[in-house]
RONU-409895 format. One line per field, with one value per residue: x, y, z of N, C-alpha, C in turn; residue in one letter. Coordinates in steps of 0.02 Angstrom, whole numbers, plus 50000, padded with zeros to 5 digits. Layout:
nx c(X,...)
ny c(Y,...)
nz c(Z,...)
cax c(X,...)
cay c(Y,...)
caz c(Z,...)
cx c(X,...)
cy c(Y,...)
cz c(Z,...)
res c(a,...)
This chain:
nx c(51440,51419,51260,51266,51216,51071,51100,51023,50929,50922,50796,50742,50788,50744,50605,50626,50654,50548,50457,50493,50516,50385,50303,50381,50331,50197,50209,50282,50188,50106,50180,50222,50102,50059,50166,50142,50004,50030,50132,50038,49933,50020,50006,49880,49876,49944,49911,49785,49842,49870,49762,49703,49814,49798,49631,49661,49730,49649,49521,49596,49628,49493,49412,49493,49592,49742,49841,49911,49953,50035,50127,50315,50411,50313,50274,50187,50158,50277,50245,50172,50073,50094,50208,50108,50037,50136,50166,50074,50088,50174,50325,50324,50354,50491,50548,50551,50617,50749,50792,50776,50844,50849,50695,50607,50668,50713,50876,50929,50838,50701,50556,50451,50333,50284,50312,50322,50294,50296,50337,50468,50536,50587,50736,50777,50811,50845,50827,50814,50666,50559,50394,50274,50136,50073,49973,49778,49779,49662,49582,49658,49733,49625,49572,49509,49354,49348,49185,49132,49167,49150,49063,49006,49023,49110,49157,49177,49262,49436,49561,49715,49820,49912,50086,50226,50371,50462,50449,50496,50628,50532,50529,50421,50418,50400,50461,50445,50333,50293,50250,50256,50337,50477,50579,50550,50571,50576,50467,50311,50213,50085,49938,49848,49854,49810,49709,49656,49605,49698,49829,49966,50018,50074,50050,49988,49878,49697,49529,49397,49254,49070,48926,48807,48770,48785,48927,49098,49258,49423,49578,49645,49591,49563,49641,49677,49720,49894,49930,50060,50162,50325,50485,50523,50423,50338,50212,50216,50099,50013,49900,50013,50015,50083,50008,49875,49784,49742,49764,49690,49667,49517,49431,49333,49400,49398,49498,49510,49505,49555,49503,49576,49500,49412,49300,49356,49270,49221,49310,49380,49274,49272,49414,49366,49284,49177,49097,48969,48921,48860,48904,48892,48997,49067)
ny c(47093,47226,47328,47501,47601,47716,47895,48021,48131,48301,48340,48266,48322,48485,48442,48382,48519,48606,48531,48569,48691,48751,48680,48733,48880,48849,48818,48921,49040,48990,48961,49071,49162,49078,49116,49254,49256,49222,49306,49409,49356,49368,49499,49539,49467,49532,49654,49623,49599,49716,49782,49706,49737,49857,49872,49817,49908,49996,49961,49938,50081,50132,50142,50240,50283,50259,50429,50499,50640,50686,50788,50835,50792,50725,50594,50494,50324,50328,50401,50403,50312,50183,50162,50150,50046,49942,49833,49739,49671,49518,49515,49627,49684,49626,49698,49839,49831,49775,49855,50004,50170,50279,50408,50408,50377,50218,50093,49996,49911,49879,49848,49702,49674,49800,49816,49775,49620,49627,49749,49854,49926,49943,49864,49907,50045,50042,50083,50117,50090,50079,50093,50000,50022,50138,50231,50304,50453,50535,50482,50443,50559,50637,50610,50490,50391,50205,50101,50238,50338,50320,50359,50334,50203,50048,49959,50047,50109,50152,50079,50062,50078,50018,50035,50139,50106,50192,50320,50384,50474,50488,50451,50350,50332,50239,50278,50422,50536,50699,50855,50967,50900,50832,50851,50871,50746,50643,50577,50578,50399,50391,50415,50513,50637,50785,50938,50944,51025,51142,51088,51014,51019,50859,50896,50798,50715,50739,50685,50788,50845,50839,50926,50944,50892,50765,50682,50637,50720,50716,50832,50839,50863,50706,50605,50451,50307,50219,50076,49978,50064,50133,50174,50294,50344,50353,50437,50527,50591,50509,50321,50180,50046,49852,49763,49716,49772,49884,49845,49856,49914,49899,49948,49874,49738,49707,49645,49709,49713,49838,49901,49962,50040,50110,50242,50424,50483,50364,50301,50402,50424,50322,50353,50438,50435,50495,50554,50545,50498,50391,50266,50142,50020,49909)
nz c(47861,47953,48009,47977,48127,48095,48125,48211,48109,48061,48035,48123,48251,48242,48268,48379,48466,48445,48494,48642,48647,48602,48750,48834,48811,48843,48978,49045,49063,49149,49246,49294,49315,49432,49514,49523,49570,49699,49767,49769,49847,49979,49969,50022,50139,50211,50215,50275,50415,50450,50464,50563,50667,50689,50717,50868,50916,50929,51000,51113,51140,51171,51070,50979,50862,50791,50755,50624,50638,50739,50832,50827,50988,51026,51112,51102,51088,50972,50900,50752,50627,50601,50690,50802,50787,50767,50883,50878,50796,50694,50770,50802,50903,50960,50859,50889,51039,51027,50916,50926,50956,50985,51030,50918,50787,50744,50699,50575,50468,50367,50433,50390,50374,50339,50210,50032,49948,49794,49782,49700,49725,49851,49871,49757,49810,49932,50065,50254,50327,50237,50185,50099,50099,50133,50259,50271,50258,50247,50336,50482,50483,50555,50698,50706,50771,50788,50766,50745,50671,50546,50461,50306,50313,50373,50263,50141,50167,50140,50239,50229,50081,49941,49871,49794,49913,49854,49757,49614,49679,49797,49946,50058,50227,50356,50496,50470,50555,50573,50615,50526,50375,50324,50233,50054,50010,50097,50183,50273,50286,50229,50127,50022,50090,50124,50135,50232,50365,50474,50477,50364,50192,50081,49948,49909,49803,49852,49929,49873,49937,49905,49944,49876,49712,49832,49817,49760,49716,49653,49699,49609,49436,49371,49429,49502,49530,49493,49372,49386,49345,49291,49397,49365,49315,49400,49496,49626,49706,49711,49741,49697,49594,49578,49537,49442,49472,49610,49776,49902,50106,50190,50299,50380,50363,50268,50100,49971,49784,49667,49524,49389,49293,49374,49428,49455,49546,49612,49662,49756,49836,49915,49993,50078,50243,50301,50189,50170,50026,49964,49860,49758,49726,49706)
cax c(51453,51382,51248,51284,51152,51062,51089,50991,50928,50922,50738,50726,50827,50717,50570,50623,50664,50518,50389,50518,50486,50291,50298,50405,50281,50139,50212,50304,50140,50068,50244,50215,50040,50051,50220,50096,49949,50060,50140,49963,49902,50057,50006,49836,49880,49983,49857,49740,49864,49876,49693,49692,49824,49716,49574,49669,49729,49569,49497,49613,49607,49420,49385,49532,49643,49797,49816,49956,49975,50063,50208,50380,50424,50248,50304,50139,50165,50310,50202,50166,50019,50119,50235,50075,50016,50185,50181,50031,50099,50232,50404,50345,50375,50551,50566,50544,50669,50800,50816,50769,50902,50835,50637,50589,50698,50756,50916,50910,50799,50613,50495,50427,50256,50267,50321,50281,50349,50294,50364,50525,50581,50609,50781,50799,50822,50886,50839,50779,50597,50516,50340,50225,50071,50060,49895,49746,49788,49599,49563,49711,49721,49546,49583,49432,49351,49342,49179,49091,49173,49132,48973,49007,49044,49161,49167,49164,49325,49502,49620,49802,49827,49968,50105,50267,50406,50494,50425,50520,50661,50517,50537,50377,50442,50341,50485,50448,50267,50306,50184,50290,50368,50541,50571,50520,50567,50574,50382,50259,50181,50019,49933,49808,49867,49792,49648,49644,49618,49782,49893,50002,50006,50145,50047,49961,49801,49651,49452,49362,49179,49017,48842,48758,48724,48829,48985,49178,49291,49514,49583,49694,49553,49563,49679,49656,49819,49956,49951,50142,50215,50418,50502,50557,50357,50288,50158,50193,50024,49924,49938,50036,50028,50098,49972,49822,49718,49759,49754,49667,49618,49461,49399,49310,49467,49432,49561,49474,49571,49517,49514,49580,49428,49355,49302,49370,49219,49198,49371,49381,49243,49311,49436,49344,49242,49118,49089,48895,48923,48817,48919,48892,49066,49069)
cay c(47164,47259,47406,47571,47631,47776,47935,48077,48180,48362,48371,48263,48402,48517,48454,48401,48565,48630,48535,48567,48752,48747,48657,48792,48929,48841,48813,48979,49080,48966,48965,49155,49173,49064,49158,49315,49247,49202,49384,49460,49313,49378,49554,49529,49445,49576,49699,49603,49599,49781,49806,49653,49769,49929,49848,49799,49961,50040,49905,49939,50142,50159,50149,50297,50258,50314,50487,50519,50706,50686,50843,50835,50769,50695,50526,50433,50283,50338,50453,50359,50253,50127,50132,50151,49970,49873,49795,49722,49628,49491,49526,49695,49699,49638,49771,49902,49840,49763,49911,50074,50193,50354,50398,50407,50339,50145,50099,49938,49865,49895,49796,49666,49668,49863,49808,49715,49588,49649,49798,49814,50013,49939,49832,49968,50110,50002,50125,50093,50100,50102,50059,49993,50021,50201,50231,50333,50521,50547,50413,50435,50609,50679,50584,50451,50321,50144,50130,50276,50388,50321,50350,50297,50112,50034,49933,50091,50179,50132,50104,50054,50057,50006,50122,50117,50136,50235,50360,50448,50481,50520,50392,50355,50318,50242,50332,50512,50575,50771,50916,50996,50845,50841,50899,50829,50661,50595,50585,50489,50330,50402,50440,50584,50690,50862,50953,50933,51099,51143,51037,51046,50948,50836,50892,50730,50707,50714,50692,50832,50811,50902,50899,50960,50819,50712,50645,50664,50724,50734,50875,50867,50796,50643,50559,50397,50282,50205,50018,49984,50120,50143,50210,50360,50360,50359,50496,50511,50609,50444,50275,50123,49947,49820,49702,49711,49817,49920,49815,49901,49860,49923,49956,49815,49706,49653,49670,49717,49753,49917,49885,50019,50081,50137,50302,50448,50487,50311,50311,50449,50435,50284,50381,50466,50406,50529,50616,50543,50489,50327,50251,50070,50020,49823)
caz c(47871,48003,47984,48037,48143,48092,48158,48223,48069,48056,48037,48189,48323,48248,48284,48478,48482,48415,48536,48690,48636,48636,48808,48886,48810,48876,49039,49083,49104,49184,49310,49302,49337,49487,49544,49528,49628,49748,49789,49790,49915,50011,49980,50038,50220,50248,50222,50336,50467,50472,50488,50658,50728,50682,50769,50920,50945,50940,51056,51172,51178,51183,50990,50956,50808,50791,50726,50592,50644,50822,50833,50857,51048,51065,51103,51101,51017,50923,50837,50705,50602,50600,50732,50856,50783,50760,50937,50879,50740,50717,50777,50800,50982,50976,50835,50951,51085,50996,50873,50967,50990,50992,51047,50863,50761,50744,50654,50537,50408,50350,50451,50351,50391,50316,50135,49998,49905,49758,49765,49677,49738,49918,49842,49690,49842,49989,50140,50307,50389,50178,50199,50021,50132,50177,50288,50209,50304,50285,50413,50520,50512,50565,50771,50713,50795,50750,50692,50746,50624,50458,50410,50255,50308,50348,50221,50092,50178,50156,50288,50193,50012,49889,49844,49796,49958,49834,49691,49592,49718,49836,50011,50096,50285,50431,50542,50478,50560,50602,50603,50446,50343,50348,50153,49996,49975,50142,50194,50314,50233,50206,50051,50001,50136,50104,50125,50324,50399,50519,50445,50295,50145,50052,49875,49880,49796,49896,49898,49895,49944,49907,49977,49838,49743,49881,49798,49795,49671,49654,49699,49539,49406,49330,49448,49549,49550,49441,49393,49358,49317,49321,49450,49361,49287,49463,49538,49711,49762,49707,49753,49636,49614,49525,49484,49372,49517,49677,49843,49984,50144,50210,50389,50409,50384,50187,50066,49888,49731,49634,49441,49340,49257,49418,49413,49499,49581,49674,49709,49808,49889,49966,50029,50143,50299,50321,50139,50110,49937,49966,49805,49741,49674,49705)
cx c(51397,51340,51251,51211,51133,51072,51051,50988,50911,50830,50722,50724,50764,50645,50540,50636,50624,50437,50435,50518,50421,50298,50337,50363,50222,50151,50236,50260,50114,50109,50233,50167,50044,50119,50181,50037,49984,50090,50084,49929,49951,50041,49938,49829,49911,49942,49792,49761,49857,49813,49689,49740,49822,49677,49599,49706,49689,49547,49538,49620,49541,49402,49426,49573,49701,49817,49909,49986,50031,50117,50264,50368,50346,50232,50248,50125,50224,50289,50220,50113,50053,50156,50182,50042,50065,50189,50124,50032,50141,50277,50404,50406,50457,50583,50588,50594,50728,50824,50811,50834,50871,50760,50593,50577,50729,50814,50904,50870,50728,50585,50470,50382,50243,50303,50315,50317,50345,50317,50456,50567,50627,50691,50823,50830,50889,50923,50808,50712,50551,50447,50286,50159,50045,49958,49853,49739,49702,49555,49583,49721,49682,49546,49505,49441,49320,49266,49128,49093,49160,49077,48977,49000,49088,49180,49186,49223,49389,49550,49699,49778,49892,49994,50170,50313,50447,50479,50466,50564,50616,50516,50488,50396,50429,50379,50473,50366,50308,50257,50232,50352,50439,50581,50529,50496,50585,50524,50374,50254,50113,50004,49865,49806,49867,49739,49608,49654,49671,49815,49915,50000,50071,50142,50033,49878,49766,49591,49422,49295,49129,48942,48775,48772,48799,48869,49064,49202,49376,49522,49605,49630,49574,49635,49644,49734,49843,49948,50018,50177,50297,50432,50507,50473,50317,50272,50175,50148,49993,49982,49976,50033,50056,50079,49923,49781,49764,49738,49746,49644,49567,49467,49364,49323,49430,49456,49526,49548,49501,49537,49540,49550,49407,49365,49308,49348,49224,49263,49376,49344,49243,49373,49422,49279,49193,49072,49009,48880,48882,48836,48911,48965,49097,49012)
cy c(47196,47326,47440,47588,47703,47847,47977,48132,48248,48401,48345,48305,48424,48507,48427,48453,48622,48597,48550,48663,48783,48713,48707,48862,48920,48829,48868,49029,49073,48948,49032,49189,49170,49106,49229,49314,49244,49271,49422,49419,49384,49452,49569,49519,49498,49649,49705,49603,49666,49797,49773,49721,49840,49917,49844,49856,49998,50007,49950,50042,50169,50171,50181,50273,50295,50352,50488,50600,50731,50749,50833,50838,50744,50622,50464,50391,50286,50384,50440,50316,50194,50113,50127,50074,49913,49827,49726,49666,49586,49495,49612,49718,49696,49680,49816,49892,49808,49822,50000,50109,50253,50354,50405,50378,50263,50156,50024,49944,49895,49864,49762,49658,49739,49866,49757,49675,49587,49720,49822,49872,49986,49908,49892,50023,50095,50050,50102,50109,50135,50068,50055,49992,50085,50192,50323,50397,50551,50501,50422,50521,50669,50627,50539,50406,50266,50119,50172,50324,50384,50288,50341,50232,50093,49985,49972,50141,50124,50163,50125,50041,50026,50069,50107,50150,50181,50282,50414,50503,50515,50437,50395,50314,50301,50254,50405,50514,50640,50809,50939,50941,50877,50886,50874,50782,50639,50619,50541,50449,50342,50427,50486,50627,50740,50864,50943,50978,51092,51096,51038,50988,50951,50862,50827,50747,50690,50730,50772,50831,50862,50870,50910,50944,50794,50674,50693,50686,50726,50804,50917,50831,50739,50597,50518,50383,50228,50123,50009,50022,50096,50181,50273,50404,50386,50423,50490,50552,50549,50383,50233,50069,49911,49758,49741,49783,49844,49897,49870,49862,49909,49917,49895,49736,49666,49682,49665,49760,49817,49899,49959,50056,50134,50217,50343,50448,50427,50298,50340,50466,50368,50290,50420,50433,50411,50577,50593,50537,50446,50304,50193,50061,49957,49783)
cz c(47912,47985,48004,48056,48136,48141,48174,48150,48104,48064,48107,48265,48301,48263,48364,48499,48464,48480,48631,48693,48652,48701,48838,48856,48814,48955,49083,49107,49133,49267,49336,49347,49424,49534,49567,49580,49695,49785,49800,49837,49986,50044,50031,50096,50239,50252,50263,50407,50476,50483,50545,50684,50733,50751,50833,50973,50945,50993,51138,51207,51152,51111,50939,50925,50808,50737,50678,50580,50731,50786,50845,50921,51070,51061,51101,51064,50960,50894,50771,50679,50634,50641,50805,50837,50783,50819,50922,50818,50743,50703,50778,50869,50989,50915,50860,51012,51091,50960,50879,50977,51016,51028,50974,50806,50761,50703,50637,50467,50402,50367,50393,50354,50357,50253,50092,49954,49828,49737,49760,49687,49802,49893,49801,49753,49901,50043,50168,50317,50319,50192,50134,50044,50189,50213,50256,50285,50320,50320,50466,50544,50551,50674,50767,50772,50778,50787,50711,50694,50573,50461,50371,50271,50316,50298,50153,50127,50177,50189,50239,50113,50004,49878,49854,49869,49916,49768,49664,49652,49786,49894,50038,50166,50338,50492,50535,50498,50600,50580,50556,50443,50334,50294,50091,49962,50029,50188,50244,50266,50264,50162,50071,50066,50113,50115,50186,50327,50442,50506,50370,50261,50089,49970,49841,49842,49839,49884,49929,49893,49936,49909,49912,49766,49785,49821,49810,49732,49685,49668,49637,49494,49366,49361,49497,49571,49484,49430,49340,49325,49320,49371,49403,49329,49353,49482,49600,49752,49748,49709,49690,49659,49543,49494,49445,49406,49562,49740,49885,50036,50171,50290,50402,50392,50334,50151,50003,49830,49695,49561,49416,49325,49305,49413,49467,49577,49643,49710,49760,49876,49947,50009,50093,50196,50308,50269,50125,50068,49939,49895,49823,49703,49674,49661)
res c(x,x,x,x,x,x,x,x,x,x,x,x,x,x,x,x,x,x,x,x,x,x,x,x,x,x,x,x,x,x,x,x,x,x,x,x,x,x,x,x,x,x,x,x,x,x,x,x,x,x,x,x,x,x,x,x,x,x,x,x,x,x,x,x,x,x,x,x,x,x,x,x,x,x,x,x,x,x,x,x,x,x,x,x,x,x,x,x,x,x,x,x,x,x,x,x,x,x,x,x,x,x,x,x,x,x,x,x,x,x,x,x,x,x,x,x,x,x,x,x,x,x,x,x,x,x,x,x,x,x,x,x,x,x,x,x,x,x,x,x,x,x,x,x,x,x,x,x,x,x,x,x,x,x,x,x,x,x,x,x,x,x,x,x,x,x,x,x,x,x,x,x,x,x,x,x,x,x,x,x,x,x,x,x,x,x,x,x,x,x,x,x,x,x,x,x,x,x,x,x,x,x,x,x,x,x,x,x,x,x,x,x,x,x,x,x,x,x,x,x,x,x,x,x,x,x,x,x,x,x,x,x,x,x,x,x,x,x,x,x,x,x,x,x,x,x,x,x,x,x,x,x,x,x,x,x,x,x,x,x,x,x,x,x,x,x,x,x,x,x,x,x,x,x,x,x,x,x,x,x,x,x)
C-alpha cells in the first residue's frame, strides 16, 4: 500500500506568506526611495539646464538677463523668462517654429524642459504652456546683469525655484508675461513678484530688506514655502515642493535643496541679489 504524500499544512502557507510579506516591506521602500531619488535627479538637471540657458542668454546680450516685465506688443523674445531662454534648450527651437501661431502665444503642450516630473498638478489640471519652475521676479524683474548685479553672490541668489504649475486653481504660465496679469489664476511663472516699484503685484510673497541691521524679512511673516501640500492646501504667493526640501537653482548654476527648518530670514534673503544680508545658510 502506497503512502499518501503529505500535504501542505496550514501553518506552513502561513508562514510563506508571512516571510513573502516581510520581503515585500523591506523591499518596497527601498523601490520607493530609489523611484524618489530618481525624480529629484530629474528635477535637478532640469534646473541646471535652465540656469546653461540663463547664462547663454546673458553671454550673448552683453550680461542682460531677461526681464519678466516686457508690456503687451513688446515682442522681444516673446516677452517672457522663459520664452526668451527656450531656444537655448532642447527641442526648444523647434518649439518655437513648429508651434507658433500667434506672436505670443503657442498652441499645444507644456514644454518639457519647463515642468517637473514630480509635480502631480501639471496631469491633475491638463493645460497648456504650465511651468513647475517659475523664475525668481526679484532677479528677472529689476533688468539685472549676469553677475554684476548680485552683490550678494551668486551663489546666495536664486534664479528658478519649485512650485506647483497649478495652486489652488491658480495656473502659473510661461505664456502669460503682461505689464497687468491677465486675472487671477492665470499668471506668469514667477514667484515673489511684489514689491518692485512700477509694477504690479500677483499678491505673492516677497523679501523685504533693511539696512539697519542688514537682513531680509516676508512680506507676510512667517512664510517661506510649502513641502507637499494638496492641491486644494496650496499657497500660491510661496513656492511648493514635493520632496523633503525645496529645489532651487542658483546663479551660479548649482541646484541646492532648502530644508524646511530654514528660517525666514535666510530664505528671503536669498531671494534677493542685492539686499546685503551677508547670511551663512549652507
Amino acid at each position: 500500500m502506497k503512502r499518501k504524500r503529505p500535504g501542505i499544512t496550514l501553518i506552513e502557507i502561513l508562514i510563506v506568506i508571512s516571510i513573502m510579506a516581510l520581503l515585500i516591506s523591506l523591499i518596497l521602500p527601498a523601490i520607493l526611495n530609489a523611484r524618489n531619488l530618481s525624480v529629484q535627479l530629474q528635477s535637478k538637471n532640469k534646473l541646471f539646464a535652465l540656469f546653461l540657458a540663463t547664462e547663454q542668454y546673458s553671454s550673448i546680450h552683453n550680461g542682460q538677463l531677461p526681464t519678466s516685465v516686457h508690456r503687451v506688443g513688446d515682442k522681444a523674445d516673446h516677452g517672457s523668462v522663459h520664452f526668451s531662454i527656450i531656444k537655448y534648450l532642447e527641442g526648444g527651437k523647434e518649439y518655437c517654429d513648429h508651434l507658433m501661431v500667434f506672436d505670443f502665444f503657442p498652441r499645444g503642450y507644456s514644454f518639457p524642459a519647463f515642468v517637473s516630473p514630480a509635480d502631480f498638478t501639471v496631469p491633475l489640471v491638463n493645460f497648456p504652456f504650465m511651468c513647475s519652475y517659475p523664475a525668481n521676479a526679484q532677479v528677472f524683474g529689476r533688468e539685472a546683469r549676469l553677475p554684476s548685479s548680485f552683490r550678494d553672490g551668486t551663489s546666495n541668489t536664486i534664479l528658478f525655484s519649485e512650485h506647483y504649475a497649478a495652486c489652488n486653481h491658480n495656473k502659473f504660465l510661461y505664456s502669460v508675461n503682461i505689464y497687468e496679469p491677465l486675472n487671477e489664476i492665470d499668471r506668469r511663472a514667477t514667484f515673489a513678484d511684489g514689491g518692485i516699484p512700477g509694477y504690479p503685484t500677483y499678491g505673492d510673497v516677497y523679501p523685504v530688506p533693511s539696512s539697519s541691521p542688514p537682513g531680509t524679512k516676508p512680506s507676510v511673516p512667517g512664510k517661506t514655502f510649502q513641502v507637499r501640500p494638496s492641491f486644494s492646501d496650496c499657497d500660491p504667493s510661496i513656492p511648493q515642493t514635493t520632496h523633503a526640501g525645496l529645489l532651487c537653482g542658483f546663479a551660479d548654476g548649482g541646484v541646492r535643496t532648502l530644508n524646511k527648518g530654514i528660517s525666514e530670514n535666510v530664505f528671503w534673503s536669498l531671494v534677493t541679489m542685492a539686499g546685503g544680508e551677508g547670511v551663512s545658510w549652507d
